[in-house]
C-alpha beads as a LAMMPS data file, in Angstrom:
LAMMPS data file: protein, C-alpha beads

111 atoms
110 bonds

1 atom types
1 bond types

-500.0 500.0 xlo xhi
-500.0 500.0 ylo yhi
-500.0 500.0 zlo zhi

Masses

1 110.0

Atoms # bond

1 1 1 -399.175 128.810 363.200
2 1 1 -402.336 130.004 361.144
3 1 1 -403.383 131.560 358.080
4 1 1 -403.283 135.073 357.856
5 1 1 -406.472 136.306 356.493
6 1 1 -406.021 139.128 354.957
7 1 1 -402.928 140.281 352.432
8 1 1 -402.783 143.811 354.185
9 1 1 -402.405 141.990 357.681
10 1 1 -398.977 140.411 356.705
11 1 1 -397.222 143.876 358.002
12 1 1 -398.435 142.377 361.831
13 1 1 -395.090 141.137 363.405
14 1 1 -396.709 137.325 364.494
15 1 1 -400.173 138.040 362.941
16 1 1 -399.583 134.245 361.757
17 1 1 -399.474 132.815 365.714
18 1 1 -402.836 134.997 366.141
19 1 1 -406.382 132.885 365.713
20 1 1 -407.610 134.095 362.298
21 1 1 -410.963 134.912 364.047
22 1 1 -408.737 137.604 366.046
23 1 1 -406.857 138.807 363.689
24 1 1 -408.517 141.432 362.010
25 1 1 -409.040 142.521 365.769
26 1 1 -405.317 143.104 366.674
27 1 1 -405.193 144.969 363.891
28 1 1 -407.579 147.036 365.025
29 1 1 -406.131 147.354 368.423
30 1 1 -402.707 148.433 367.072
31 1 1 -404.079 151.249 365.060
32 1 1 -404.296 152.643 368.519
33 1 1 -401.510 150.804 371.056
34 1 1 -398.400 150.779 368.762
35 1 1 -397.235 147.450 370.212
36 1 1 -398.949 144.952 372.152
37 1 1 -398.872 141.213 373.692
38 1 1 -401.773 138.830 373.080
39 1 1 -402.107 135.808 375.259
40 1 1 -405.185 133.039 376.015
41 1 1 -407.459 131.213 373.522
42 1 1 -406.666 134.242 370.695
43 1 1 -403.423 132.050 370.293
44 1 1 -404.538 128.351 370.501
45 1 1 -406.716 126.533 368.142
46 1 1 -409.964 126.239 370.765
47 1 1 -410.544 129.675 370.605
48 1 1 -414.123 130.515 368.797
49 1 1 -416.735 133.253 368.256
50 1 1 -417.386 133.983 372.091
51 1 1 -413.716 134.158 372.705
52 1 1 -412.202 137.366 374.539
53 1 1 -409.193 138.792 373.336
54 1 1 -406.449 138.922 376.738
55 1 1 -404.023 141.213 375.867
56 1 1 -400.649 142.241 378.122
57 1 1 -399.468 145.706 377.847
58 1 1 -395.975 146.503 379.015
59 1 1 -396.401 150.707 380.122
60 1 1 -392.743 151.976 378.997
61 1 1 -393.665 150.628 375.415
62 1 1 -397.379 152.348 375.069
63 1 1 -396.722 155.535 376.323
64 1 1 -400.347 156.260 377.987
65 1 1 -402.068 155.036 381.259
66 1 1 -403.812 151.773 382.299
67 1 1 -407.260 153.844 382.100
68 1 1 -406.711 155.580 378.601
69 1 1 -405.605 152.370 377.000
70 1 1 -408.569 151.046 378.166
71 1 1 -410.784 154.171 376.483
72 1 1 -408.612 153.010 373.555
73 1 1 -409.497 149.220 372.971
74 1 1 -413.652 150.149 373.885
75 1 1 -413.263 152.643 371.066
76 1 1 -412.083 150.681 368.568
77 1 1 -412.940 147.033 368.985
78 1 1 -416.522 145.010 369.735
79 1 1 -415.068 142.164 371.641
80 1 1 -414.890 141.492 375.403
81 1 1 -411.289 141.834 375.987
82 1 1 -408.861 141.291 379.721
83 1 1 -406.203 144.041 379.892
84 1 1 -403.130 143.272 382.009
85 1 1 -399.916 145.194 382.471
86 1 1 -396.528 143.286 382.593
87 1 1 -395.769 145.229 385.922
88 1 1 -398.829 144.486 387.793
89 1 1 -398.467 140.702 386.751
90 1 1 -395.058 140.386 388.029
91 1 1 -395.853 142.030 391.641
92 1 1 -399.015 140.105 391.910
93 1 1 -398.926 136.467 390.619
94 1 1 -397.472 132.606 391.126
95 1 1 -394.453 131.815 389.266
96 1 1 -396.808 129.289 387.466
97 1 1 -399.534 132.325 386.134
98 1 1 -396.495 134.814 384.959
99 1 1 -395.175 131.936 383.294
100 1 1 -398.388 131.142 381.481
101 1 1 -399.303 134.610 380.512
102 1 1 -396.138 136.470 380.037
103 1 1 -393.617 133.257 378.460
104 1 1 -396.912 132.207 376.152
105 1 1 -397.834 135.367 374.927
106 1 1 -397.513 136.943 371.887
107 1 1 -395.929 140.515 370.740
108 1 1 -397.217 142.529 368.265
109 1 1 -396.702 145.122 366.752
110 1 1 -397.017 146.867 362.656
111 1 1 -393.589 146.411 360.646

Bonds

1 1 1 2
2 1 2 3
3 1 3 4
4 1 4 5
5 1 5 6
6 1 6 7
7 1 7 8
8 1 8 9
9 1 9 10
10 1 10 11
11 1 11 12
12 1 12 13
13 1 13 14
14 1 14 15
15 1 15 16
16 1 16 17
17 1 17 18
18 1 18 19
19 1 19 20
20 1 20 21
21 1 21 22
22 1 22 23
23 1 23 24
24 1 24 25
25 1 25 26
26 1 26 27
27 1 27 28
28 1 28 29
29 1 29 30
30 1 30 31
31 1 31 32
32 1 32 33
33 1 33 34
34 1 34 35
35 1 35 36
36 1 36 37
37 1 37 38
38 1 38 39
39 1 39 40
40 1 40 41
41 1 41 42
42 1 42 43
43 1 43 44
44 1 44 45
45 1 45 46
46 1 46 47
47 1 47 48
48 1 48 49
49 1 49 50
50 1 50 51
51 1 51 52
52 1 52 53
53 1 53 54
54 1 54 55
55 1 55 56
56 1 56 57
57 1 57 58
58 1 58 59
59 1 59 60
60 1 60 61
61 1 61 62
62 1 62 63
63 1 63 64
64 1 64 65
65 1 65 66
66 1 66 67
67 1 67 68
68 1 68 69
69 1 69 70
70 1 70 71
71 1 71 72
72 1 72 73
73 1 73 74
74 1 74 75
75 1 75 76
76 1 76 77
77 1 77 78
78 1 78 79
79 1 79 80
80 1 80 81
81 1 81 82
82 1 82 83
83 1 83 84
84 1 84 85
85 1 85 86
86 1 86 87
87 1 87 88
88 1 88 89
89 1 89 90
90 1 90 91
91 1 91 92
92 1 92 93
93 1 93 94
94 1 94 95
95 1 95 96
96 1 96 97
97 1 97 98
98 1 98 99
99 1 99 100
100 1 100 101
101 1 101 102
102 1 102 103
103 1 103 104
104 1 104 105
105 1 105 106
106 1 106 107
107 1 107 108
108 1 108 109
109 1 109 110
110 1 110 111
Protein backbone atom coordinates (compact mmCIF):
# COMPACT_ATOMS: atom_id res chain seq x y z
CA UNK A 1 0.00 0.00 0.00
CA UNK A 2 1.10 3.76 -0.52
CA UNK A 3 0.31 7.16 0.32
CA UNK A 4 -2.22 8.80 -1.50
CA UNK A 5 -1.02 12.12 -2.55
CA UNK A 6 -3.52 14.16 -2.90
CA UNK A 7 -6.89 14.63 -0.51
CA UNK A 8 -9.16 14.89 -3.72
CA UNK A 9 -7.64 11.46 -5.00
CA UNK A 10 -9.13 9.46 -1.99
CA UNK A 11 -12.56 9.08 -4.19
CA UNK A 12 -10.09 6.48 -6.53
CA UNK A 13 -11.36 2.93 -5.57
CA UNK A 14 -7.42 1.43 -4.81
CA UNK A 15 -5.70 4.81 -5.54
CA UNK A 16 -3.68 3.62 -2.27
CA UNK A 17 -2.17 0.20 -4.21
CA UNK A 18 -1.23 2.80 -7.14
CA UNK A 19 2.67 4.21 -7.07
CA UNK A 20 2.19 7.80 -5.85
CA UNK A 21 4.27 8.88 -8.93
CA UNK A 22 1.14 7.41 -10.99
CA UNK A 23 -1.38 8.48 -9.24
CA UNK A 24 -2.27 11.75 -10.24
CA UNK A 25 -2.08 9.93 -13.74
CA UNK A 26 -4.98 7.42 -13.20
CA UNK A 27 -6.78 10.09 -12.25
CA UNK A 28 -6.34 11.59 -15.22
CA UNK A 29 -7.07 8.55 -17.21
CA UNK A 30 -10.45 7.99 -15.48
CA UNK A 31 -11.72 11.40 -16.23
CA UNK A 32 -12.01 9.76 -19.57
CA UNK A 33 -12.33 5.59 -19.17
CA UNK A 34 -14.86 5.38 -16.26
CA UNK A 35 -13.17 2.24 -14.90
CA UNK A 36 -9.94 0.79 -15.54
CA UNK A 37 -7.18 -1.96 -14.44
CA UNK A 38 -3.57 -0.91 -13.83
CA UNK A 39 -0.92 -3.55 -13.77
CA UNK A 40 3.28 -3.52 -13.97
CA UNK A 41 5.77 -1.29 -12.08
CA UNK A 42 2.69 1.53 -11.50
CA UNK A 43 1.85 -1.02 -8.63
CA UNK A 44 5.22 -2.15 -7.10
CA UNK A 45 7.66 -0.07 -5.28
CA UNK A 46 10.56 -0.14 -8.29
CA UNK A 47 8.57 1.82 -10.39
CA UNK A 48 10.26 5.50 -11.06
CA UNK A 49 10.13 8.58 -13.32
CA UNK A 50 10.67 6.63 -16.72
CA UNK A 51 8.05 4.17 -15.76
CA UNK A 52 5.04 3.44 -18.28
CA UNK A 53 1.74 3.17 -17.02
CA UNK A 54 0.23 -0.70 -18.38
CA UNK A 55 -3.20 -0.49 -18.09
CA UNK A 56 -5.96 -3.54 -18.90
CA UNK A 57 -9.23 -2.50 -20.22
CA UNK A 58 -12.07 -4.97 -20.07
CA UNK A 59 -14.50 -3.64 -23.45
CA UNK A 60 -18.14 -4.41 -21.89
CA UNK A 61 -17.10 -2.00 -18.95
CA UNK A 62 -15.71 1.13 -21.22
CA UNK A 63 -18.18 1.29 -23.67
CA UNK A 64 -15.86 2.54 -26.75
CA UNK A 65 -13.31 0.74 -29.06
CA UNK A 66 -9.66 -0.41 -28.64
CA UNK A 67 -8.68 2.63 -31.10
CA UNK A 68 -10.80 5.49 -29.39
CA UNK A 69 -9.61 4.54 -25.96
CA UNK A 70 -6.42 4.86 -27.24
CA UNK A 71 -7.26 8.67 -28.75
CA UNK A 72 -8.44 8.93 -25.12
CA UNK A 73 -5.29 8.18 -22.89
CA UNK A 74 -2.85 10.35 -25.77
CA UNK A 75 -5.27 13.16 -25.05
CA UNK A 76 -5.13 13.34 -21.67
CA UNK A 77 -1.95 11.95 -20.21
CA UNK A 78 2.10 12.60 -21.05
CA UNK A 79 3.32 9.20 -20.16
CA UNK A 80 4.23 6.21 -22.37
CA UNK A 81 1.53 3.88 -21.51
CA UNK A 82 0.75 -0.33 -22.84
CA UNK A 83 -3.00 -0.77 -23.46
CA UNK A 84 -4.33 -4.34 -23.26
CA UNK A 85 -7.86 -5.66 -23.38
CA UNK A 86 -8.92 -8.53 -20.98
CA UNK A 87 -10.30 -10.41 -24.15
CA UNK A 88 -7.33 -10.27 -26.30
CA UNK A 89 -5.14 -11.42 -23.23
CA UNK A 90 -7.14 -14.40 -22.56
CA UNK A 91 -7.16 -15.71 -26.39
CA UNK A 92 -3.56 -14.92 -26.77
CA UNK A 93 -1.30 -15.68 -23.72
CA UNK A 94 0.41 -18.57 -21.27
CA UNK A 95 -1.47 -19.37 -18.26
CA UNK A 96 1.67 -17.88 -16.49
CA UNK A 97 1.30 -14.06 -18.41
CA UNK A 98 -2.74 -13.91 -17.77
CA UNK A 99 -1.95 -14.78 -14.39
CA UNK A 100 0.60 -12.03 -13.97
CA UNK A 101 -1.29 -9.31 -15.65
CA UNK A 102 -4.88 -9.99 -15.09
CA UNK A 103 -4.69 -11.77 -11.09
CA UNK A 104 -1.98 -8.74 -10.20
CA UNK A 105 -3.70 -5.98 -11.53
CA UNK A 106 -5.47 -3.37 -10.15
CA UNK A 107 -9.23 -1.92 -10.75
CA UNK A 108 -10.08 1.41 -10.68
CA UNK A 109 -12.46 3.30 -10.89
CA UNK A 110 -14.07 7.07 -9.12
CA UNK A 111 -16.48 6.28 -6.03
Amino acid sequence: MFNVVEKELNNIHNINKIHPRKQRTVSKILKEIPTIKVFGSAIRWDCNEKSDIDILLNKDKVGCSKKEAYKKLVKCIDTDFDLLWEDEIKDNMTENQKENIIDKSVELYEE
